[in-house]
ROGUSE-998484 format. One record per residue (C-alpha): x, y, z; residue in one letter. Coordinates in steps of 0.02 Angstrom, whole numbers, plus 50000, padded with zeros to 5 digits. Each point is the difference from the previous one (the first is absolute). Layout:
{u:X; v:Y; w:Z; r:A}
...
# end
This chain:
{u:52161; v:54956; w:44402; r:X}
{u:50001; v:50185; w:49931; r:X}
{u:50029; v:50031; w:49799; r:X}
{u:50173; v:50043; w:50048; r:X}
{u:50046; v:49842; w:50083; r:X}
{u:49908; v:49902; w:49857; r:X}
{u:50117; v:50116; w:49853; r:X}
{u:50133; v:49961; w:50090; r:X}
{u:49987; v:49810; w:50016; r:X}
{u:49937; v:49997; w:49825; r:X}
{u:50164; v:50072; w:49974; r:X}
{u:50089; v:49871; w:50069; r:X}
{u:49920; v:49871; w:49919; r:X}
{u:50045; v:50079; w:49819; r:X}
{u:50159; v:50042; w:50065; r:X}
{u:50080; v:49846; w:50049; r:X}
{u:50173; v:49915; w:49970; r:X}
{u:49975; v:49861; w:49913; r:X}
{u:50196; v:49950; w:49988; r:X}
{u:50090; v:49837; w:50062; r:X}
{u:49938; v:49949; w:50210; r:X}
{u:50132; v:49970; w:50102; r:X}
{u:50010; v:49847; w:50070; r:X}
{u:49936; v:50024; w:50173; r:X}
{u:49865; v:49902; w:50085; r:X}
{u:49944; v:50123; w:50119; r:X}
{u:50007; v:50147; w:49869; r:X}
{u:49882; v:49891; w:49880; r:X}
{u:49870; v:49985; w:50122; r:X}
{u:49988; v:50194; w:50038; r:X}
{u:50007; v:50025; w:49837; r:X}
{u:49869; v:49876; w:49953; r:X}
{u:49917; v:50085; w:50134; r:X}
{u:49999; v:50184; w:49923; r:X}
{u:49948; v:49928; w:49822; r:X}
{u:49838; v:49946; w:50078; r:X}
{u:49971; v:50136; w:50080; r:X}
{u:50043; v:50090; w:49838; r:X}
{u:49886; v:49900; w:49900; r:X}
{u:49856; v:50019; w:50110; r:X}
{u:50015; v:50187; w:50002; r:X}
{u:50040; v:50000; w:49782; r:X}
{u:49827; v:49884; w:50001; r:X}
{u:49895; v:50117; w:50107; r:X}
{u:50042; v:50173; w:49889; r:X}
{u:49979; v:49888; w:49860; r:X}
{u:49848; v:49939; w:50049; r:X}
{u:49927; v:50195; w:50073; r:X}
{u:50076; v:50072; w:49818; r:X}
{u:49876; v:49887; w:49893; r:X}
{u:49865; v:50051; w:50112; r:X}
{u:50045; v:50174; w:49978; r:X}
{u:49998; v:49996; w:49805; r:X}
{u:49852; v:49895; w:49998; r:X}
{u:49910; v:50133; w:50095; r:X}
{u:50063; v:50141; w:49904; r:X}
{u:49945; v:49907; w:49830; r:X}
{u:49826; v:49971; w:50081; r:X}
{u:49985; v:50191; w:50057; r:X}
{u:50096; v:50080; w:49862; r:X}
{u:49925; v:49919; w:49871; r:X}
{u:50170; v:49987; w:49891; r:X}
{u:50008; v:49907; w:49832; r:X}
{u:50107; v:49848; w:49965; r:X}
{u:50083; v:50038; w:49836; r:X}
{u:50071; v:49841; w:49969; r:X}
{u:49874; v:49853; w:49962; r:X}
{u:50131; v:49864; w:50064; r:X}
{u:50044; v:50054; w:50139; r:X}
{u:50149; v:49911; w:50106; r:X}
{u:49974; v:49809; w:50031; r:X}
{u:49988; v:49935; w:50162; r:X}
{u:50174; v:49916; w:50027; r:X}
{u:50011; v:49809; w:49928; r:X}
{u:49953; v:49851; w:50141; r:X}
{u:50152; v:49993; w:50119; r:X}
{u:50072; v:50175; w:49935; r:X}
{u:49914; v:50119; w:50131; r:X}
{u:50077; v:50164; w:49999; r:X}
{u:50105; v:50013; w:50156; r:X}
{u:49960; v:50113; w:50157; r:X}
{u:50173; v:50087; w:49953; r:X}
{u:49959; v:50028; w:49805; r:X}
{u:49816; v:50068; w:50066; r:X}
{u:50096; v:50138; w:50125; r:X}
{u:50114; v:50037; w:49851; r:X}
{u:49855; v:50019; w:49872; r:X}
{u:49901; v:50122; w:50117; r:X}
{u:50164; v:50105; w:50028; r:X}
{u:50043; v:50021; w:49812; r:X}
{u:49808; v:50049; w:49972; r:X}
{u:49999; v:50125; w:50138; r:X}
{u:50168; v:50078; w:49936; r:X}
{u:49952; v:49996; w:49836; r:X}
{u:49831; v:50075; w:50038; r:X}
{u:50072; v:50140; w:50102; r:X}
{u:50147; v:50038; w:49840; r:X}
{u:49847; v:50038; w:49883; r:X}
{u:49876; v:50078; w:50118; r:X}
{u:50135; v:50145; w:50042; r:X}
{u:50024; v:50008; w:49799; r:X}
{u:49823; v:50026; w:49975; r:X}
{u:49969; v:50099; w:50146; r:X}
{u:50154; v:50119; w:49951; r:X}
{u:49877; v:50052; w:49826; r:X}
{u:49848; v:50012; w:50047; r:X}
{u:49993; v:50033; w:50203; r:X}
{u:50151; v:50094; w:50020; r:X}
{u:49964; v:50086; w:50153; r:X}
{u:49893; v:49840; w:50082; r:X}
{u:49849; v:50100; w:50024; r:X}
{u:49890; v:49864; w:49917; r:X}
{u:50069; v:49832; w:50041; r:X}
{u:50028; v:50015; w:50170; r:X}
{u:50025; v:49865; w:50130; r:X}
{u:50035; v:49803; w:49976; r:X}
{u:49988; v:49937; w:49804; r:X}
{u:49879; v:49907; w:49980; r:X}
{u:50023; v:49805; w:49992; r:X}
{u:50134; v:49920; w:49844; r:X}
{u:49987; v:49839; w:49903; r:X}
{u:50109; v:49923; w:49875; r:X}
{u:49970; v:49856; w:49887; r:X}
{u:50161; v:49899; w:49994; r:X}
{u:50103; v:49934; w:49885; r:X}
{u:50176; v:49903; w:50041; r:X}
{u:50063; v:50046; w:49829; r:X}
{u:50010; v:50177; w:50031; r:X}
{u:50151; v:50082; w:50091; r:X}
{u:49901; v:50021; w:50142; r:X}
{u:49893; v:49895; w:50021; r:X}
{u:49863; v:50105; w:49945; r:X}
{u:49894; v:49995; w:49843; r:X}
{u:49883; v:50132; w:50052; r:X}
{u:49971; v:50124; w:50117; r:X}
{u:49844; v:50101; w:50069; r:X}
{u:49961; v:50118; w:50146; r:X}
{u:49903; v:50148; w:50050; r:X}
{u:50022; v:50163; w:50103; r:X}
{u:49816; v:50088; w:50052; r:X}
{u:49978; v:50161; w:49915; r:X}
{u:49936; v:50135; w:50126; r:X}
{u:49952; v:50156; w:49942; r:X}
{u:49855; v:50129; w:50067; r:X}
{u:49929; v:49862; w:50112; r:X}
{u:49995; v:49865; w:49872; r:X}
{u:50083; v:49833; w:49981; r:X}
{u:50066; v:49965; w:49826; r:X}
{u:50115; v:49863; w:49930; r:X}
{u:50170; v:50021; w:49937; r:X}
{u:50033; v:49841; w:49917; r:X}
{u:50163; v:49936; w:49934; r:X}
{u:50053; v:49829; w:49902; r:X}
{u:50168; v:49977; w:49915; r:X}
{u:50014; v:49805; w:49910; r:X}
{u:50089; v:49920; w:49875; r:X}
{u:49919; v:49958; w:49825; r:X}
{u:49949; v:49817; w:50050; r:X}
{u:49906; v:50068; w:50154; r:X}
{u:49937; v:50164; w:49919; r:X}
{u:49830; v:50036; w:49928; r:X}
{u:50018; v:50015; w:49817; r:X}
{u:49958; v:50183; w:49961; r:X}
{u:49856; v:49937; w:49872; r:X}
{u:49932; v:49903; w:50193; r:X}
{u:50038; v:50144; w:50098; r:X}
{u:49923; v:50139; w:49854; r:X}
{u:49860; v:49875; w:49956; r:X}
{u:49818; v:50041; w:50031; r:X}
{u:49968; v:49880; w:50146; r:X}
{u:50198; v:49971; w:50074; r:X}
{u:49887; v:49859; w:50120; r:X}
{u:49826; v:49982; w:50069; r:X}
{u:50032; v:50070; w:50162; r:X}
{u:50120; v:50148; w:49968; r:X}
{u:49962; v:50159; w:49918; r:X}
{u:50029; v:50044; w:49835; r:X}
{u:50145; v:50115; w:49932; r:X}
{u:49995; v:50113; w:49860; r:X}
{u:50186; v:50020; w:49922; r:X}
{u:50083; v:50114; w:49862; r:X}
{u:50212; v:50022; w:49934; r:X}
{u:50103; v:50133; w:50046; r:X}
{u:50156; v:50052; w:50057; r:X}
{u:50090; v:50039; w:50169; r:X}
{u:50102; v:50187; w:50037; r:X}
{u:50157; v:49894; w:49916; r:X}
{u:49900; v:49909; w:49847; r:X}
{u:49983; v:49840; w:50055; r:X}
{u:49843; v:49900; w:49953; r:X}
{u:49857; v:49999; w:50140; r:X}
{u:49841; v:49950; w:49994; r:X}
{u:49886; v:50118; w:50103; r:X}
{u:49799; v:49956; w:50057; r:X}
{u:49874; v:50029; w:50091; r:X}
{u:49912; v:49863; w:50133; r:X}
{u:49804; v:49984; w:50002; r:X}
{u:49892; v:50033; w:50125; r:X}
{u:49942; v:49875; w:50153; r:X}
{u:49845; v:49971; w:50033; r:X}
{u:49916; v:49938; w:50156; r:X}
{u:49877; v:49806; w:50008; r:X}
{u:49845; v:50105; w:49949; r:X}
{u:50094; v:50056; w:49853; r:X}
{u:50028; v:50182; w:50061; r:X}
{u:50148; v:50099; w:49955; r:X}
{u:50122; v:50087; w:50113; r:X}
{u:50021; v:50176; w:49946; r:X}
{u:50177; v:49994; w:50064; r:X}
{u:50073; v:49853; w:49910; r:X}
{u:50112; v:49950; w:49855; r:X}
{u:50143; v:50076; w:49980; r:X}
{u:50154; v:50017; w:49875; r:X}
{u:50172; v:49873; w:49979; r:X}
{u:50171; v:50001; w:49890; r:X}
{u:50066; v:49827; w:49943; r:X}
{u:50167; v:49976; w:49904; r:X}
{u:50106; v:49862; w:49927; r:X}
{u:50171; v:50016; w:50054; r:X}
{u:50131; v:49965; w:49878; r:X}
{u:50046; v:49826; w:50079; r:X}
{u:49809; v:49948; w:49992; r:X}
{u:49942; v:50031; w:50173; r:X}
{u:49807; v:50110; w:50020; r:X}
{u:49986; v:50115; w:50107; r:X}
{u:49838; v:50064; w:50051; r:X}
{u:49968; v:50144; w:50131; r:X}
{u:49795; v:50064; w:50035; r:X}
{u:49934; v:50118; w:50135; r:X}
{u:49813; v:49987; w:50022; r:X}
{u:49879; v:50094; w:50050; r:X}
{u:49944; v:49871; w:50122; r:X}
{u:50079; v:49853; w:50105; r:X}
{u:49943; v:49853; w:49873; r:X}
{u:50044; v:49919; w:49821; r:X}
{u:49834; v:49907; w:49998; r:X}
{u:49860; v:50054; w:49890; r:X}
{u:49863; v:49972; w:50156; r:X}
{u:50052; v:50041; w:50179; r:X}
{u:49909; v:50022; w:50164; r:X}
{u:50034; v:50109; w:50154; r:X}
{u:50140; v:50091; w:49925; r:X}
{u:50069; v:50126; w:50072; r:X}
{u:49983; v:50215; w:49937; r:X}
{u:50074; v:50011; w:49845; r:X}
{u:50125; v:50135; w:49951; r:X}
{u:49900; v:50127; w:49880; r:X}
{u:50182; v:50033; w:49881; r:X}
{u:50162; v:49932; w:50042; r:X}
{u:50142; v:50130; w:50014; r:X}
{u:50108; v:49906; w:49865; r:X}
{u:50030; v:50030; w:49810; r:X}
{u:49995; v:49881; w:49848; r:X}
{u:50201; v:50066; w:49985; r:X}
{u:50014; v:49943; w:50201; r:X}
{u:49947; v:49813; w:49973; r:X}
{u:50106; v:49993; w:49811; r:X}
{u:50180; v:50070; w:50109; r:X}
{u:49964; v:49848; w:50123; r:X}
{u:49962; v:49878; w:49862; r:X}
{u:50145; v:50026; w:49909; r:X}
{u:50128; v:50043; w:50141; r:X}
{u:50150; v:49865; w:49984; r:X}
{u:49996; v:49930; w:50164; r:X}
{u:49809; v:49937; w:49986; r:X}
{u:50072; v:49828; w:49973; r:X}
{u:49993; v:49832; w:50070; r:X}
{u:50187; v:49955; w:49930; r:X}
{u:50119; v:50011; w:50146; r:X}
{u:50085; v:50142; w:50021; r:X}
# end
C-alpha cells in the first residue's frame, strides 16, 4: 500500500457516519466488515506515526517543554484506532498551518528550507480545542552547503517553558544554553530576543558553526511561541557526526520577531 492509498483510508476511518444502522442483516456484516478493515489500517499509521516521532525525537534532539507530559490512557480506556488516525491528522494540519506562517517571514522565497519538513510532535492535552497542548517541528536549514535547523514550538502556558526556564543559565543538562534580552517587534509588542550557545562535540570541542539566534513571545491569550534557526542541525549541547554547519543564516532578528508575533501562530482552532 502506497502513502496515497494509506491517506486515503485514514480518511475514511476519520470520516465515517456514525448515525443510526439500518436494520439489515446482510448490510451489518459488510459493514462490520469495512470497520475492521478500517481499524486495522487506523492501527498501522498509528502505530508507523509513533515510530516516526520517536525517531525524529531521537535524531533531532528536541526538548520536551512540559514535565508531565500526557498520561498513558487509564486501564480499559485505550485510545481507539479511530481517535489515533484523528490525532495524527489534526497534528499534521496543524503543523503544516504554522510552518507556511513561519516560512512566509523568514524563507519567503524557499531558498533555505527546501524539501520535506522535518519530523512534528505534539504533547497532548484533551482539554484543549484540539486536542493539542503543544506543538514542535523542524524544517532543515540549507544554506551554502550547510545543514542548519529552523526550529519552531507554539504551546499553551501549562506546557510552555517558563521564560525564567527557558532564559535560565542551564534550561537542562543536555540542551544548550540561551542567552535572552526585552525588546520590541516592528508593531511594539513585547519579544524576548537571544542568542543559543554553542555545541560541542564528546571530546569537548566546539563547532565553529553552531548556535544560533531565536524570538519567543507570549500571546495575549497565554500561549509561547518560540521560533530559532541554528547554525547547525542540533539543540543538544554535545553532538557527534553532525552534518556542515551553515557559517550565518540569511535571516534577521526582525524576520524571527514578524513570525513570532503573526496572529495565526496559534494552536486555538481557527
Amino acid at each position: 500500500m502506497n502513502e496515497q492509498d494509506l491517506r486515503e483510508q485514514m480518511e475514511i476511518s476519520v470520516g465515517t457516519d456514525l448515525g443510526q444502522p439500518v436494520v439489515d442483516p446482510a448490510a451489518d456484516i459488510a459493514r462490520g466488515r469495512r470497520r475492521l478493515r478500517r481499524r486495522r489500517v487506523a492501527s498501522g499509521f498509528a502505530a508507523a506515526t509513533s515510530v516516526a516521532a520517536v525517531a525524529a525525537l531521537g535524531l533531532q534532539f528536541l526538548p520536551a517543554f512540559s514535565g508531565d507530559r500526557t498520561a498513558p490512557p487509564a486501564a480499559g480506556q485505550p485510545m481507539s484506532a479511530r481517535d489515533a488516525a484523528t490525532a495524527a491528522v489534526v497534528q499534521e494540519v496543524q503543523t503544516q498551518k504554522l510552518s507556511t506562517v513561519v516560512r512566509r517571514h523568514v524563507d519567503p522565497t524557499g531558498a533555505y528550507t527546501v524539501g520535506k519538513r522535518e519530523e512534528a510532535f505534539t504533547t497532548k492535552d484533551a482539554s484543549k480545542p484540539l486536542g493539542i497542548g503543544a506543538l514542535t517541528f523542524t524544517h532543515e536549514w540549507k544554506q551554502d552547503g550547510g545543514v542548519g535547523l529552523l526550529w519552531v514550538s507554539v504551546a499553551y502556558p501549562d506546557h510552555a517553558p517558563a521564560r525564567t526556564k527557558w532564559c535560565g543559565p542551564r534550561f537542562t543538562k543536555d540542551l544548550m544554553a540561551v542567552r535572552c534580552f526585552d525588546t520590541k517587534d516592528a508593531n511594539g509588542r513585547p519579544v524576548v530576543g537571544g542568542s543559543a550557545g554553542s555545541v560541542a562535540n564528546s571530546k569537548g570541542v566546539f563547532y565553529v558553526k553552531s548556535g544560533g539566534q531565536f524570538a519567543r513571545y507570549e500571546r495575549p491569550d497565554g500561549q509561547v511561541v518560540i521560533i530559532a534557526v541554528l547554525r547547525m542541525k542540533s539543540l543538544k549541547r554535545v553532538a557527534d557526526d553532525l552534518p556542515e554547519g551553515v557559517t550565518a543564516p540569511r535571516v534577521t532578528r526582525e524576520q524571527l520577531y514578524a513570525a513570532a508575533t503573526d496572529p495565526a501562530m496559534t494552536l486555538a482552532e481557527k
